[in-house]
N, C-alpha and C positions, 0 to 999 in steps of 0.2 A: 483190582485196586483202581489201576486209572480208566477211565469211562470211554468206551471205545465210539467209533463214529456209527458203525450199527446199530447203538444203545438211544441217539439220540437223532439218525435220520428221520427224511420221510421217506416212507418207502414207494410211494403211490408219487412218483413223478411225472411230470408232466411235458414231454418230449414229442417232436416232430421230428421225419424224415427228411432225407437231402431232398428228394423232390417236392416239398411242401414250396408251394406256392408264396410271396410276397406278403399279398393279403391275409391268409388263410394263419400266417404267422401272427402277424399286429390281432389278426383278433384273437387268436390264443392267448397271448400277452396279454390282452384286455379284458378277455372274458374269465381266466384265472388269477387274475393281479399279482400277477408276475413282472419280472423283468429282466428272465433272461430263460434259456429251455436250451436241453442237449438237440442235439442232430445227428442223426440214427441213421444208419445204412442200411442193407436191406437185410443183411443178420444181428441187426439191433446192437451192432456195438458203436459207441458212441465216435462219432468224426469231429465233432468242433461244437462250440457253444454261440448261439444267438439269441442277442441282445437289444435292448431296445435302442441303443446307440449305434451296432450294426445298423439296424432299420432304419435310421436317423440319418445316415449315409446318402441313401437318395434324395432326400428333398436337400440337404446339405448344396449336391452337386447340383442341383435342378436351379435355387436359387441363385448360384453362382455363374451359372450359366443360361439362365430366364425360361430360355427353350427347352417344356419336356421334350426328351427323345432326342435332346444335342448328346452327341458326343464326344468328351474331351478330347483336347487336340493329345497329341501323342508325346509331347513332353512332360505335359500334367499325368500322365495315367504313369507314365516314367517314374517321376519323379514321387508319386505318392500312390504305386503299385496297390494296395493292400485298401483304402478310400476308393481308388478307381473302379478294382474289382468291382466290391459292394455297391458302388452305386450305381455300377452296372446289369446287375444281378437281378434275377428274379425269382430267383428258388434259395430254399436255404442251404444250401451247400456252396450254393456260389457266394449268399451273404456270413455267412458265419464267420467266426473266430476259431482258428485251428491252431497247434491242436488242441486240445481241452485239457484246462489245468485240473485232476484228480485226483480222487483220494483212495486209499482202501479202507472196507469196511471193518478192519482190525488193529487200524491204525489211531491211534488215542485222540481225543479232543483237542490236546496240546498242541499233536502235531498237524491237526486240520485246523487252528487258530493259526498257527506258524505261516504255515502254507496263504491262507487269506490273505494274512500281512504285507508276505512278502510280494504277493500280486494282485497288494492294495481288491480283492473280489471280498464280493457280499456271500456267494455261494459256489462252493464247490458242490461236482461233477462226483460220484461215488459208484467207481466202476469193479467188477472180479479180474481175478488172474487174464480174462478173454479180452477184458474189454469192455464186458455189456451192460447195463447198466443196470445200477440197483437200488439209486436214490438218490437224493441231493442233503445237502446237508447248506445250513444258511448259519450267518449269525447268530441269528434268535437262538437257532436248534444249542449252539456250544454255551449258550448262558443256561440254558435247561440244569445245566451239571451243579450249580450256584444259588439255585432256588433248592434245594434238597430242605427237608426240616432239620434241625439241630439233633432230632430225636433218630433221625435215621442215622445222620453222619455217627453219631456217638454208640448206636448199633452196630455197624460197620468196624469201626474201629476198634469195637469192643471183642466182635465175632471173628471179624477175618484178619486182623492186624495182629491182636494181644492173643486170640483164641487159638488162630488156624497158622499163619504164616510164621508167627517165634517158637520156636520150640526150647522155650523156658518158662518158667514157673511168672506168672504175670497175676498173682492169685491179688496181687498187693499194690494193686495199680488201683487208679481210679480215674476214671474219662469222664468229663464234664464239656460241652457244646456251648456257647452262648453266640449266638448272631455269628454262626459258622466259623467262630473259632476255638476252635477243641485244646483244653487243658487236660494232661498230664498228670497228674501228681499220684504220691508215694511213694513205696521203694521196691528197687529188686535188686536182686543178687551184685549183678556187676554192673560198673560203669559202662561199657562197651555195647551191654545190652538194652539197656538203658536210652542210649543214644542212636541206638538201632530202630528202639520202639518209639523214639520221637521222630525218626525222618520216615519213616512208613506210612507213619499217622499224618504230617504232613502232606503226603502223597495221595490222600482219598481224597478223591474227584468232588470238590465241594467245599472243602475246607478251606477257608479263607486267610486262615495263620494257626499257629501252634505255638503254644504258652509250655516250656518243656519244666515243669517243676518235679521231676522224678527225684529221687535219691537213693545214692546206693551204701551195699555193703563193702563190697571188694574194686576199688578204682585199679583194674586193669588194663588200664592204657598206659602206653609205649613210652617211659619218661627219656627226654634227652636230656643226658649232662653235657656239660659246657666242658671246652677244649682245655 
């Protein structure tokens, strides 16, 4: 039902070692138009994420203090520990960003949107149970789930929602899609079921709203009377 992050990674990342070089990084970033790559130990599980704004760190520090190969006095490097390192650094384990915010590759679109949000990133790090890496996943990748055709979403919901996941009679339903939002209508058995087979439908990876125009025979839901 919901579109997992494996479904719409890339799987062919594009990642450097802690010992990669300053240089050897900016052209990676440039030569794949990117702007950010895991950093890889030497059993290939991922240590930190570097960025083009890491990188940004040295000339940062360079113009503030005019002289390449000054080195801040020791209250500055104090006082902004984590800028100092980086513009210190020359490999990418010394510039990176630790540890690496990531995702599993079973874990829903939803929750790798959630994740982005909450640390304001363009692209999650998509690591196994080990560590090691297995893809990246970008913004672009989570909008993939939202171009879907109306013809599949309403396949979908037809097969695996009404078909495969209710087990009641759904002979009397009808699914209609228009510009990713999936209608409803007919009837079945009970209310309860009813209102089961609109939030499932809801829930396929694409659907942009749901119009629930069901109707039933038997409204079995829970009536309260009043005290």
């Amino acid at each position: 039902m919901r579109t997992k992050v494996r479904d719409v990674m890339t799987a062919e990342a594009v990642s450097v070692h802690g010992g990669t070089p300053f240089k050897d990084v900016a052209e990676t970033l440039i030569e794949h138009g990117i702007s950010s790559v895991p950093v890889l130990d030497a059993d290939d599980r991922v240590m930190g994420v570097l960025s083009e704004a890491d990188l940004l760190f040295k000339e940062e520090f360079r113009e503030l203090y005019y002289r390449e190969g000054y080195r801040p006095p020791l209250r500055v490097r104090r006082r902004h520990p984590d800028a100092a390192r980086k513009a210190l650094g020359d490999r990418a384990a010394q510039l990176m960003s630790a540890p690496a915010i990531t995702v599993d590759p079973d874990a829903s679109t939803v929750v790798a949107a959630r994740t982005m949000d909450e640390h304001n990133l363009k692209r999650l790090v998509v690591t196994d149970a080990d560590g090691c890496l297995l893809g990246i996943v970008s913004r672009r990748d989570l909008l993939k789930v939202f171009v879907r055709s109306d013809d599949e979403l309403a396949r979908e919901i037809r097969e695996d929602v009404l078909g495969r996941a209710l087990w009641v009679d759904t002979s009397h339903v009808k699914v209609e899609v228009r510009h990713g939002v999936a209608v409803l209508s007919g009837r079945m058995e009970r209310r309860s079921e009813a209102e089961i087979a609109a939030r499932m439908s809801a829930r396929v990876s694409g659907v942009v709203d749901l119009i629930n125009e069901l109707t039933w025979t038997e409204d079995d839901t829970p009536k309260w009377g009043g005290l």
